[in-house]
C-alpha positions in Angstrom: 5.3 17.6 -4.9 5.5 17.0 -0.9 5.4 13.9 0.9 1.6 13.7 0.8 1.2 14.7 -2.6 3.8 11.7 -4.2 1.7 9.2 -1.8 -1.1 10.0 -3.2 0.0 9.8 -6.8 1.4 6.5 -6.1 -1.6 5.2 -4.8 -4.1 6.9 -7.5 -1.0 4.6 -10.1 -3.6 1.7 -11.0 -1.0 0.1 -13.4 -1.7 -2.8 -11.2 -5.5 -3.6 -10.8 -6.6 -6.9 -12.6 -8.8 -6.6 -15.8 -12.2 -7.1 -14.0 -11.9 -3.7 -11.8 -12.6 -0.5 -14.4 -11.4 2.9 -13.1 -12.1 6.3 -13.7 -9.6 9.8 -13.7 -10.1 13.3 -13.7 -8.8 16.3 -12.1 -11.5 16.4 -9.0 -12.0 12.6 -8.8 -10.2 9.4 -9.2 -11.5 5.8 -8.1 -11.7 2.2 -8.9 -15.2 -0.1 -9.2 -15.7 -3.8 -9.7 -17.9 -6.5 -9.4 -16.0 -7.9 -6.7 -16.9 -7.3 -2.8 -13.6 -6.0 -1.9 -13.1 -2.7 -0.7 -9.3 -3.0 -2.7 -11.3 -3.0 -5.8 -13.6 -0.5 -5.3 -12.0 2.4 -3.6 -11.2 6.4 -4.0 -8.0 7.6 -4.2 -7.9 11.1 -4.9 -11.0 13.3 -4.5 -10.5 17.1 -4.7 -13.9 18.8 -3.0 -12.7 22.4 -3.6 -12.8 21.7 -7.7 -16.7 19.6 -7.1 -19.4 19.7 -5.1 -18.4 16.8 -2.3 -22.0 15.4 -2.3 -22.4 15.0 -5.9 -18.6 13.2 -5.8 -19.9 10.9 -3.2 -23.1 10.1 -5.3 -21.3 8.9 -8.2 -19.0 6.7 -6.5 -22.2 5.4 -4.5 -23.6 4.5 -7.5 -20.4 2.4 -8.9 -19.8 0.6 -5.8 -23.2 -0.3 -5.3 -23.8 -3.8 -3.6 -20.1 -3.8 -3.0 -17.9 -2.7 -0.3 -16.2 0.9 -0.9 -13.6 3.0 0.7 -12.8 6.5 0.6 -9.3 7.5 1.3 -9.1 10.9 2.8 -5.8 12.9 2.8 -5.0 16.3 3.5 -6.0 17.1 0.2 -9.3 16.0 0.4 -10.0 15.9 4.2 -12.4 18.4 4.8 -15.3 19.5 7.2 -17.9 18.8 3.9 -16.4 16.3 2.6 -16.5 14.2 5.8 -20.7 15.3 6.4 -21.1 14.5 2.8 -19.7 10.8 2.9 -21.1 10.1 6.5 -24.6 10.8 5.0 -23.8 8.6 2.6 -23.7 5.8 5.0 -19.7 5.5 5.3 -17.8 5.2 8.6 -14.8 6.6 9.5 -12.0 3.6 10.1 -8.4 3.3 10.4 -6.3 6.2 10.5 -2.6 6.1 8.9 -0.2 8.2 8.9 2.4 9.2 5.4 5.6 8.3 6.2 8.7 8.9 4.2 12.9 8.5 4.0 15.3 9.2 1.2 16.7 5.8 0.3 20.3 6.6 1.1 19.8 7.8 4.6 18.2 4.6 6.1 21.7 2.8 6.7 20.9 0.3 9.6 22.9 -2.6 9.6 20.9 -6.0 9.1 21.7 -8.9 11.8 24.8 -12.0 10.4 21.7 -14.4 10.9 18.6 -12.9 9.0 19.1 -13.0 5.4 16.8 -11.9 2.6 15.9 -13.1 -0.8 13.5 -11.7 -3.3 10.9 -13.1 -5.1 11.5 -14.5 -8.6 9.7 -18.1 -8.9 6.2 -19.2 -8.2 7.7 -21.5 -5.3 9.0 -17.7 -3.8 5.0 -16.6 -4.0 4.0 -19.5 -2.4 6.1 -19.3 1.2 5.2 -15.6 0.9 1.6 -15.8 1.0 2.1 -18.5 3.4 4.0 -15.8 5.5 1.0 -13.4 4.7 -1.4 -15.6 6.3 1.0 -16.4 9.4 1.2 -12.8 9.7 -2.2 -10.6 8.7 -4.3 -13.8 9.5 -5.4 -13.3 5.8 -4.4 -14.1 2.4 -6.6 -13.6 -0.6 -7.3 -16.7 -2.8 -5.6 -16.7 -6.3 -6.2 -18.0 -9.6 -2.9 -19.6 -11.8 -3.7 -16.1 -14.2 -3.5 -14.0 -11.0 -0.1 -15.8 -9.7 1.4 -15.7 -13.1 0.7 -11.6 -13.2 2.0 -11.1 -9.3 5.2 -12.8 -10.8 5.2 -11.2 -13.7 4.7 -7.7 -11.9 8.2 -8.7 -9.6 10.2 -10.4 -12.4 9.7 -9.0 -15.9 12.1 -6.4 -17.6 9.6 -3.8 -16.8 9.1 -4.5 -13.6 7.6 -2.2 -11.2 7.5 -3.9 -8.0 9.8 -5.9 -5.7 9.5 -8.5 -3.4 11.3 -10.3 -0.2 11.1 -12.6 1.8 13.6 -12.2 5.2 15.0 -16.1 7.0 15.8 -16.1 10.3 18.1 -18.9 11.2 17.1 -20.4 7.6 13.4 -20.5 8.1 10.6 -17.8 6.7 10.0 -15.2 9.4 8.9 -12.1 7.2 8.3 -10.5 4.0 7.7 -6.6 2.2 7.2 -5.2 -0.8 7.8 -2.4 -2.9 6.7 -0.1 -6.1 9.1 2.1 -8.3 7.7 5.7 -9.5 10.3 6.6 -11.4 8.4 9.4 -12.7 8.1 10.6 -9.1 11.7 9.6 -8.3 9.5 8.1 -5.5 9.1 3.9 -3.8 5.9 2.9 -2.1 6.9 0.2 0.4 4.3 -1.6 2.1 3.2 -5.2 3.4 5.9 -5.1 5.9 5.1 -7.9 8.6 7.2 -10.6 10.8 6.2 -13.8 11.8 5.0 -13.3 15.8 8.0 -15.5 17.6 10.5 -14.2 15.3 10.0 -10.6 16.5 12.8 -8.9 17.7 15.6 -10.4 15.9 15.9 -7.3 13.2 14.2 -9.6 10.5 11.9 -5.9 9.9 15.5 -4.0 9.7 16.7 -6.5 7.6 13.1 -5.9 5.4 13.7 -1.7 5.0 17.4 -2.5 4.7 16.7 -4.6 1.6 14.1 -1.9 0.0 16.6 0.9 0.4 19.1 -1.0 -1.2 16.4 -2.1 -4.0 15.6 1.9 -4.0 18.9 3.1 -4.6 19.9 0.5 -7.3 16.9 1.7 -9.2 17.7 5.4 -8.9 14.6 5.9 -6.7 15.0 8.9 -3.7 12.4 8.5 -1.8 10.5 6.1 0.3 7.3 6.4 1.6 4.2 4.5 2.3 1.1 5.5 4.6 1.6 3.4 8.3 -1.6 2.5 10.5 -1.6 4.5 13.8 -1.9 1.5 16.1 0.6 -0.8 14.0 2.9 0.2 12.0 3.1 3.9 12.3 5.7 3.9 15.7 7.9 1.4 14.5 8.5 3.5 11.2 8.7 6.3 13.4 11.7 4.5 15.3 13.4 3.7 12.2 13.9 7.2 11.1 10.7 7.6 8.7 9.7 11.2 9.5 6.3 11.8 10.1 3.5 13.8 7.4 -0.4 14.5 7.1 -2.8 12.1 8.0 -4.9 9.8 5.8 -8.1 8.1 6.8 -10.5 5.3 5.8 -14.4 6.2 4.9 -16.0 2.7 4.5 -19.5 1.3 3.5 -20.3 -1.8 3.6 -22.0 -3.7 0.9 -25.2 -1.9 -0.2 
């Protein structure tokens, strides 16, 4: 597989929606649906308009996210003159763009500043500063039940954990936090959430962040790391840190309807 082809097979990996969102997956189509309003819940992640007819694709998924948001994620596998007149009669609007971004674990070997230090997530206490850090941050942070804490922990914890979290100090107090997802079957980490606190910027707290997943990576006998990086965020400061740049993916939205 190539870069873009691992990222999307991570991101089609639904190991990790919660019981309420049903999905569905076959060769030409894959996608998730649920009661709730969220686009996270109720998106496409691999859609194949060369093996169905693009309209008909769009119809069904119209159909499963009705009277909820929904999000079509178009990557060079899917991105395609039809495919984009087939989805914008449909009502969706193109959004962000992002770009697939991706470094084998053992060359990112930046040194992390004496005064940031990192710490992953093990204990419910861990969850809390991070989401506390997620709203300093994004400006958002979903609310959760006790069942959906106890799984996040689970998901970072357990024996057969799949996913890793940290949370980076600076000078002893909470300045940033990223996470992570082992393919092993793709010898391949998804890395995302990536963020620092505004006024600690600039002190290597995000180094300190991609220094910690590497490490993570190549513990776990992961090669890879990739993840897709907004254009107007994200995207150049991967870029300066070595990530080397793939295809495009973009954002089809509808709102509720």
């Amino acid at each position: 597989m190539n870069i873009d082809e691992l990222l999307e097979a991570a991101t089609a990996d639904f190991f990790w929606v919660p019981s309420h969102v049903q999905t569905v997956e076959r060769p030409e189509l894959a996608y998730s649906y649920s009661s709730s309003p969220s686009a996270e819940h109720n998106r496409v992640v691999r859609a194949r308009p060369t093996l169905a007819e693009p309209a008909a694709l769009v119809s069904e998924v119209a159909q499963a996210h009705r009277g909820v948001a929904s999000r079509w994620c178009l990557n060079p596998m899917s991105d395609t003159p039809t495919m984009r007149r087939a989805l914008v009669d449909a009502g969706y609007v193109e959004g962000h763009r992002h770009i697939a971004y991706a470094i084998r674990a053992t060359d990112y070997q930046r040194q992390p500043p004496p005064d940031v230090e990192i710490h992953q997530v093990e204990t419910v206490a861990d969850l809390e500063i991070l989401y506390q850090l997620k709203e300093n941050i994004f400006g958002y942070s979903p609310p959760l039940s006790d069942d959906d804490v106890a799984a996040e922990l689970a998901a970072c914890t357990g024996t057969s954990r799949r996913v890793a979290r940290f949370i980076a100090y600076h000078r002893d107090e909470p300045a940033g936090t990223g996470g992570m997802t082992f393919f092993d079957e793709l010898n391949f980490a998804l890395i995302w959430a990536g963020g620092v606190v505004e006024h600690h910027r600039g002190n290597g707290v995000y180094t300190t962040l991609l220094t910690a997943r590497a490490r993570t990576a190549v513990r776990h006998g992961i090669e890879i790391l990739g993840l897709y990086a907004r254009t107007n965020t994200s995207a150049p400061i991967v870029a300066a840190h070595g990530f080397d740049e793939h295809g495009a993916m973009t954002y089809f939205e509808r709102e509720e309807c």
